[in-house]
C-alpha positions as CSV (number, residue, x, y, z in Angstrom):
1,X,-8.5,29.1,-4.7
2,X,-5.1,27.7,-5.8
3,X,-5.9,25.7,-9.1
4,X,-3.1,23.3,-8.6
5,X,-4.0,22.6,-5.0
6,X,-7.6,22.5,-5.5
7,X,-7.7,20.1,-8.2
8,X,-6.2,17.9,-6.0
9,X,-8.9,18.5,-3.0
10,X,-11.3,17.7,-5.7
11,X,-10.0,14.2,-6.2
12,X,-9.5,13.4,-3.1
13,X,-13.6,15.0,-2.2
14,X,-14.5,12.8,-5.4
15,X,-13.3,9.9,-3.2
16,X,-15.1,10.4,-0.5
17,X,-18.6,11.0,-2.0
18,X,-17.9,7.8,-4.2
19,X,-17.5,6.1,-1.2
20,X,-20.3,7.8,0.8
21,X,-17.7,7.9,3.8
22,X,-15.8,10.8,5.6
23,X,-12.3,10.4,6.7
24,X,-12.1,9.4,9.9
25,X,-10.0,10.0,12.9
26,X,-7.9,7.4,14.5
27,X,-9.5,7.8,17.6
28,X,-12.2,9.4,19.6
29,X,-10.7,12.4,21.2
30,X,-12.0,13.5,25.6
31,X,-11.9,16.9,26.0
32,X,-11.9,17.7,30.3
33,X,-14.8,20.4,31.1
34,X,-11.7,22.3,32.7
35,X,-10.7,22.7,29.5
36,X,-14.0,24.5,28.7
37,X,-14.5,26.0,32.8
38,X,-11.1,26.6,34.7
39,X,-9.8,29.5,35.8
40,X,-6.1,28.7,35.1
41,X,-7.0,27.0,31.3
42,X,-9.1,30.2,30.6
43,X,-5.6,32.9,31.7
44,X,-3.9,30.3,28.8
45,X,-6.3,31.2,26.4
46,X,-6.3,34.4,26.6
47,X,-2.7,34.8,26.6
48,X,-3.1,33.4,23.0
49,X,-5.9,35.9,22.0
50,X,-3.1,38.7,23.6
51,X,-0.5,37.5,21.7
52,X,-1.6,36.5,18.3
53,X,-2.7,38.4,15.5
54,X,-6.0,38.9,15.3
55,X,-8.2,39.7,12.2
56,X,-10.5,42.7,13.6
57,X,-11.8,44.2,10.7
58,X,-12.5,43.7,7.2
59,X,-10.6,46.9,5.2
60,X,-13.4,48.2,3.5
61,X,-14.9,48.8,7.3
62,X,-12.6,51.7,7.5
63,X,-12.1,52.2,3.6
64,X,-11.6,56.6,3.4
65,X,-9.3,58.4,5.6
66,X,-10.4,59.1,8.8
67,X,-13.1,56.1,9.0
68,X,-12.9,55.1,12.6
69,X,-14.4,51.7,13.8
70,X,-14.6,50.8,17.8
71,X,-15.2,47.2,18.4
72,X,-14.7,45.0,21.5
73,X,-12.3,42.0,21.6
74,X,-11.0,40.2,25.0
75,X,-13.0,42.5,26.7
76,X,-11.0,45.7,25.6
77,X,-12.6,48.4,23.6
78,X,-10.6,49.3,20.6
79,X,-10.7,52.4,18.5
80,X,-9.4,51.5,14.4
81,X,-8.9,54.2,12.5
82,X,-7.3,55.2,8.9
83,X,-5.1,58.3,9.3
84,X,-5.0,61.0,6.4
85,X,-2.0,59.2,4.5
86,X,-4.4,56.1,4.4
87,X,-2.4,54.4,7.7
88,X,-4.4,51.5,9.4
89,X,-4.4,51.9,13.3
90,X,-5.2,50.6,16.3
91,X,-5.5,51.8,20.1
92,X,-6.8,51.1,23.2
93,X,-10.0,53.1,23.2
94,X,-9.1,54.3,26.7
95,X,-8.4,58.5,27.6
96,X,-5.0,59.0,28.9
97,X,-6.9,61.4,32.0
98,X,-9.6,59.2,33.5
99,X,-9.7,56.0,31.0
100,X,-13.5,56.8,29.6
101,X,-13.8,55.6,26.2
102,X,-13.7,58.6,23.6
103,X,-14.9,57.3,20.6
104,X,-18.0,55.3,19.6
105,X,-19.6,53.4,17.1
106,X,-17.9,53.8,13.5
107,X,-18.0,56.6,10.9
108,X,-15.4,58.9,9.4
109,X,-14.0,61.8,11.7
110,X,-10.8,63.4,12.4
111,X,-11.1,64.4,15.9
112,X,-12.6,62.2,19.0
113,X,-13.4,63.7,22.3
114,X,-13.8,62.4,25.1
115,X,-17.0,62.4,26.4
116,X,-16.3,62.6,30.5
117,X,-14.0,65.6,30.1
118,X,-13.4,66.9,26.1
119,X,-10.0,65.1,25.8
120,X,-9.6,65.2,22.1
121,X,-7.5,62.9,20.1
122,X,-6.5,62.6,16.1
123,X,-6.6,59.6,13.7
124,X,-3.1,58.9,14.9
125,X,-4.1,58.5,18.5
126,X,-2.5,62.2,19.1
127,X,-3.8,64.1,22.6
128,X,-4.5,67.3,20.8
129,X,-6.3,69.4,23.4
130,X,-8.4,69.3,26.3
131,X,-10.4,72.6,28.0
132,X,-8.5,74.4,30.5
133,X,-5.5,74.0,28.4
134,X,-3.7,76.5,30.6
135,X,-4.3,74.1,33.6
136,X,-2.4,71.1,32.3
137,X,0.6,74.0,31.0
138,X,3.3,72.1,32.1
139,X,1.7,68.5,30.2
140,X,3.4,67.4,27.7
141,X,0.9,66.3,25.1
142,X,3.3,64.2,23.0
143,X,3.6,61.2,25.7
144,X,-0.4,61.1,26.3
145,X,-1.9,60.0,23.4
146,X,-3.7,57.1,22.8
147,X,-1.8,53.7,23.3
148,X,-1.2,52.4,20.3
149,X,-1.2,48.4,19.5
150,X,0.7,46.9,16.6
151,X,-1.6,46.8,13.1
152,X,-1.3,45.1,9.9
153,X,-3.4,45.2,6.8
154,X,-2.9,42.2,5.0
155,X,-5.4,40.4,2.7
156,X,-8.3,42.4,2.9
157,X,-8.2,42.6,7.0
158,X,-6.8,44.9,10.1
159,X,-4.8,42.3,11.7
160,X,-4.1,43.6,15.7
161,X,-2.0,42.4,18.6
162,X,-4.1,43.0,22.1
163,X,-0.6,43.8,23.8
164,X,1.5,47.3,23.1
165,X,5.3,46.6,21.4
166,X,4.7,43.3,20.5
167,X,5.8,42.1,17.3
168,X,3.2,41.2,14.4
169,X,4.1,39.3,11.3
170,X,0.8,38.1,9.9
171,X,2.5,35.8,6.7
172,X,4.5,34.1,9.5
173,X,1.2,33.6,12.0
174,X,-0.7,32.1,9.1
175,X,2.1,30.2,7.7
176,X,0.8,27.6,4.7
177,X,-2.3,29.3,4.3
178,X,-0.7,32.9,3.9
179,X,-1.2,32.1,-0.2
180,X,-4.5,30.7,0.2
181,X,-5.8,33.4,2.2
182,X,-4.5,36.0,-0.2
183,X,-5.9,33.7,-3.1
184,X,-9.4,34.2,-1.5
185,X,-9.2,38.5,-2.8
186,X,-10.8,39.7,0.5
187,X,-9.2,43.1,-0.1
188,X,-11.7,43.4,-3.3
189,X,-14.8,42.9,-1.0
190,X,-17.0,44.3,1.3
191,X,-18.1,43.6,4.1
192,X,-21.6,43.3,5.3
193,X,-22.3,43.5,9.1
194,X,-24.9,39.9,10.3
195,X,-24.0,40.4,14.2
196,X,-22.1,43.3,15.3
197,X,-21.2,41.5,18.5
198,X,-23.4,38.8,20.1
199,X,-22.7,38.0,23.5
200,X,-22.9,33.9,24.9
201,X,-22.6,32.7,27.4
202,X,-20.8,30.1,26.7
203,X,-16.8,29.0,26.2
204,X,-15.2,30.4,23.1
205,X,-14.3,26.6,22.5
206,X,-17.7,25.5,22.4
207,X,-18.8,28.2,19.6
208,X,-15.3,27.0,18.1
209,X,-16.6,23.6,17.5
210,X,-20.0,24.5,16.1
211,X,-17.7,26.6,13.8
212,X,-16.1,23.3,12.6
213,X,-18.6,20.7,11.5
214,X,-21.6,20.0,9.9
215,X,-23.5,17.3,11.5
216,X,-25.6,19.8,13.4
217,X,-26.8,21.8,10.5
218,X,-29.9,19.3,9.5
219,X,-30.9,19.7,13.2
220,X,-30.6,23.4,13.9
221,X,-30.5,25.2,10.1
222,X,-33.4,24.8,8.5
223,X,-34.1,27.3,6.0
224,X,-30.3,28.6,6.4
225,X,-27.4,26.8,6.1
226,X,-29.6,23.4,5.7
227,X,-30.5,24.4,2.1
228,X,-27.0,24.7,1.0
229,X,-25.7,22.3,-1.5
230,X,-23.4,20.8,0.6
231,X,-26.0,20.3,3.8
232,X,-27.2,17.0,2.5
233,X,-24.4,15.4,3.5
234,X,-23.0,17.0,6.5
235,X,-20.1,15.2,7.4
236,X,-18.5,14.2,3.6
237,X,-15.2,15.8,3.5
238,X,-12.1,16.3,4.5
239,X,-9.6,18.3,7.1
240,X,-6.5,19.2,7.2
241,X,-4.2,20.8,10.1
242,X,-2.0,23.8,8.6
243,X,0.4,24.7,11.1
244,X,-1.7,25.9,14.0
245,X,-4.7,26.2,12.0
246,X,-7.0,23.8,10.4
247,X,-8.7,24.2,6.7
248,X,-12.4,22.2,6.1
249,X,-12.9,21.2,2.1
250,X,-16.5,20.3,1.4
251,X,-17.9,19.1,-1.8
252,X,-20.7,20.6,-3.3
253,X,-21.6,17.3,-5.5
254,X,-23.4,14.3,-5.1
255,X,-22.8,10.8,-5.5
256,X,-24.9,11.2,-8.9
257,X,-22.3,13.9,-10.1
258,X,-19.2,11.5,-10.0
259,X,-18.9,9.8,-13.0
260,X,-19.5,12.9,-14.9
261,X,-17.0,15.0,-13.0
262,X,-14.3,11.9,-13.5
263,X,-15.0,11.5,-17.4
264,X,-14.4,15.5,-17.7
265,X,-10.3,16.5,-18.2
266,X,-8.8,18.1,-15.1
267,X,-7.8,20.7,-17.2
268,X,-11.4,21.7,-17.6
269,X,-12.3,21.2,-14.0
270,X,-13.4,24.1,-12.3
271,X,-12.3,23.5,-8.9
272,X,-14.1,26.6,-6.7
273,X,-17.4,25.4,-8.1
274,X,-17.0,21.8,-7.3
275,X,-15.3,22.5,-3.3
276,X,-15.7,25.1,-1.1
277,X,-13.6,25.6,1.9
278,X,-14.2,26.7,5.6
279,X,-10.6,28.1,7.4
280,X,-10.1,28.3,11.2
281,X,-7.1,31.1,11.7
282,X,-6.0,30.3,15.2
283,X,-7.1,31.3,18.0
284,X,-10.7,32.8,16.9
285,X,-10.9,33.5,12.8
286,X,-13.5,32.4,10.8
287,X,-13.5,32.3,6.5
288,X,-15.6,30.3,4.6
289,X,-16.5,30.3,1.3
290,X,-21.0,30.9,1.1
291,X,-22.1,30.8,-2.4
292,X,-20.5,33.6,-4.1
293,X,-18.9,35.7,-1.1
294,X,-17.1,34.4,2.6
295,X,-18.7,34.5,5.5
296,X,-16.1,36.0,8.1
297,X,-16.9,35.5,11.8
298,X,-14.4,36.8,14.6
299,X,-14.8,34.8,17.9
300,X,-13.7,36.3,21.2
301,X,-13.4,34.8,24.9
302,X,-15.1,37.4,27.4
303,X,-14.2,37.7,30.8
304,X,-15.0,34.8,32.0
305,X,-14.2,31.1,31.2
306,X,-18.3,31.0,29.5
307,X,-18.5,33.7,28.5
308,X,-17.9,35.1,24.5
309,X,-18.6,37.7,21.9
310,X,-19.1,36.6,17.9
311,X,-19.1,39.3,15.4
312,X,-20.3,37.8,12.4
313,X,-20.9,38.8,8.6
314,X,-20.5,38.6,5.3
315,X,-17.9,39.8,2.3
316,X,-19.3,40.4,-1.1
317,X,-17.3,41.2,-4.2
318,X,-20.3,42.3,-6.1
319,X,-23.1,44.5,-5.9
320,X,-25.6,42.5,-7.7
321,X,-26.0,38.6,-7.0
322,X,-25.7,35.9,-9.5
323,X,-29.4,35.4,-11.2
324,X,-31.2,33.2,-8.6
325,X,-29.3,34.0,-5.8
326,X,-30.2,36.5,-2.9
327,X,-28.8,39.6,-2.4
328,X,-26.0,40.6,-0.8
329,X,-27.7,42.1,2.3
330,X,-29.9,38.9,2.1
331,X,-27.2,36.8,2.6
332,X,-26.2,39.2,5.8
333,X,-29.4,39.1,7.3
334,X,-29.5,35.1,6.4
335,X,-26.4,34.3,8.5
336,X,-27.5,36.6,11.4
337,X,-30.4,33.9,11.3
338,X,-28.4,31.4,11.1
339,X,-26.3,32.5,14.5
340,X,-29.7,33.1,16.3
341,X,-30.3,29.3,15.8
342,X,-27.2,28.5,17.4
343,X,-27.3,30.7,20.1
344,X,-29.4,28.8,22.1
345,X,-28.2,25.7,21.3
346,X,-24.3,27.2,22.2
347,X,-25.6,28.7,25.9
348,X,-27.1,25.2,26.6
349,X,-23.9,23.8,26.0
350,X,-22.4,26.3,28.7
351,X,-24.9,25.1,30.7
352,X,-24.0,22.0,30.3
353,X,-19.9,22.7,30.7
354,X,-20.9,24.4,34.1
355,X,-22.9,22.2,35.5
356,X,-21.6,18.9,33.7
357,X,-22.8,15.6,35.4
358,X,-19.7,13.8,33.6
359,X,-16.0,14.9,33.4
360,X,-15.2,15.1,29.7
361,X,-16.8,16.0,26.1
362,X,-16.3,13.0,23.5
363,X,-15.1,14.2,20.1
364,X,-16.1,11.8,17.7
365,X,-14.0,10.1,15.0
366,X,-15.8,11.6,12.0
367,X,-15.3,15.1,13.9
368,X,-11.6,15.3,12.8
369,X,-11.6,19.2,12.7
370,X,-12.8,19.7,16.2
371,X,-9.6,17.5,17.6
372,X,-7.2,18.9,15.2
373,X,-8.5,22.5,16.6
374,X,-8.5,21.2,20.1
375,X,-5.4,19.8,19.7
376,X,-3.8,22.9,18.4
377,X,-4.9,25.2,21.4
378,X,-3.8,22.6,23.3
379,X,-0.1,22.9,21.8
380,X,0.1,26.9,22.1
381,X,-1.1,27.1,25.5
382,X,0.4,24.0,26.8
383,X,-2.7,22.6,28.3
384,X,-2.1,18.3,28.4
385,X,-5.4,17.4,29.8
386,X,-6.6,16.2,26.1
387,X,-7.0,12.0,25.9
388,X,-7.3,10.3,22.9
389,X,-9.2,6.8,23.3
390,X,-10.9,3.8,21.5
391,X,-14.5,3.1,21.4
């Protein structure tokens, strides 16, 4: 965290438990099912996934020359790899003969070959060979590699752009919170896989908003996320739209721990014990700060308007948890749990969308971070069917 920053989120969190009262919206905000179901809204959503940067993998996934890591996102497969000089890339895990995949799963090589007819390919995406070399004489190898897709590592992560050539400036795409992500050390942690990639069937949106609130964490958590500090009040605290993106500050005190945290100096306050935070990076990132690592979930629309992937897991900058705390790989294997409770409760909800016997979902007023999320989609893809009304 940023001290000078955070001190202020703790007053303002100090506030709020005092008062035993969220902020509120203004208004409640109706959210069409087409928003959730169309066709045409759904070609506007992924146009942002395309377009934006996209946080694909933590760095320590491909850590040594020639790791390799092939994961899915907007239903492409994708082959990251870290070249010999220590390079982050990405391509489109597609061979340039008959478009079969050649590389699977994750581990550390310096050759991939296609499995449909021995295509081989380098760390940079290179078409080194193929059998019957003297059939294909004439080929020029240079122009058939891999297609490559604009990479940057930034803050711990492989940021990627879906679409060939087009620009990628990750500082500029997370604007404000460029510092506050960097803040967070992500490039001195590792990550811990929970879910490799879950499908649901269900609108990216909808996973979205279960991403962003706490009020259903007594209901569906327990034994997870319902025994963390925070969880006993699940909708005290705060949100904040930064640029397109929209930062959650919880407290992790009680009403009995005001007075106390009031009578000590600021100067003496330690801020990253007394809030945590939970970031949404526009369109489908997930941070948030999980005793002492980040859980980092990566949400991705699927082909269809409900359908999505989650990959979900969990950074660790140690080896060896704080005394009384579980292990790292307990904490994995605790928010794969976690997930597994929603899941069901997420594909009901796309039952729902599809076969919705009224028109719109009502965002509530003490849900600010699901309208300022909504609201943001809404700006980048130009959707206007959102409605804020009164009660």
């Amino acid at each position: 965290m940023i001290r000078d920053v955070a001190v202020g989120w703790v007053e303002r969190a100090l506030d709020i438990v005092e008062r035993q009262r969220p902020e509120l919206a203004d208004d409640y905000l109706e959210v069409p099912l087409e928003a959730y179901t169309s066709e045409s809204v759904f070609a506007r959503d992924r146009e942002l996934f395309e377009t934006s940067p996209l946080a694909l993998l933590a760095s320590s996934e491909i850590a040594d020359p020639y790791d390799y890591h092939v994961r899915a996102a907007v239903g492409r497969s994708l082959l990251l790899t870290r070249d010999g000089d220590g390079r982050a890339h990405a391509f489109r895990n597609v061979c340039r003969h008959r478009a079969a995949e050649p590389a699977r799963g994750c581990g550390n090589a310096r050759a991939f070959v296609c499995p449909y007819h021995g295509w081989s390919y380098d760390a940079q995406g290179r078409l080194t060979g193929m059998p019957l070399r003297d059939r294909f004489s004439d080929l020029d190898l240079a122009s058939r590699g891999l297609v490559e897709l604009p990479v940057e590592e930034r803050h711990g992560f492989v940021w990627v752009v879906l679409r060939p050539g087009h620009p990628i400036d990750v500082a500029a795409h997370l604007g404000a919170l460029d510092a506050e992500i960097a803040s967070l050390g992500c490039e001195r942690m590792t990550y811990l896989a929970s879910l490799a990639a879950e499908p649901l069937a269900t609108s990216w949106k909808s996973v979205t908003e279960g991403l962003l609130e706490g009020l259903h964490v007594p209901f569906v958590h327990a034994g997870t996320f319902a025994t963390n500090p925070q969880a006993t009040d699940p909708d005290l605290g705060f949100f904040e739209a930064v640029g397109a993106h929209v930062r959650w500050v919880l407290p992790m005190f009680g009403a009995a721990d005001v007075a106390r945290i009031r009578a000590t100096p600021k100067g003496q306050w330690k801020p990253d014990e007394l809030v945590a935070c939970v970031y949404w990076v526009s369109p489908g990132l997930l941070l948030a700060h999980e005793y002492y690592g980040l859980i980092y979930a990566d949400l991705s629309p699927g082909d269809r308007p409900l359908e999505s992937v989650f990959r979900y897991g969990w950074l660790t900058p140690v080896t060896e948890p704080p005394p009384g705390l579980p292990s790292p790989q307990a904490m994995a294997e605790r928010a794969a749990v976690a997930v597994r409770q929603d899941a069901p409760v997420w594909e009901g909800c796309g039952r729902g969308l599809r076969h919705g016997a009224h028109e719109r979902v009502l965002i509530g007023r003490n849900e600010p971070g699901l309208q300022r999320m909504h609201a943001s989609i809404a700006r980048q893809t130009g959707y206007r069917g959102l409605a804020k009304v009164r009660g």
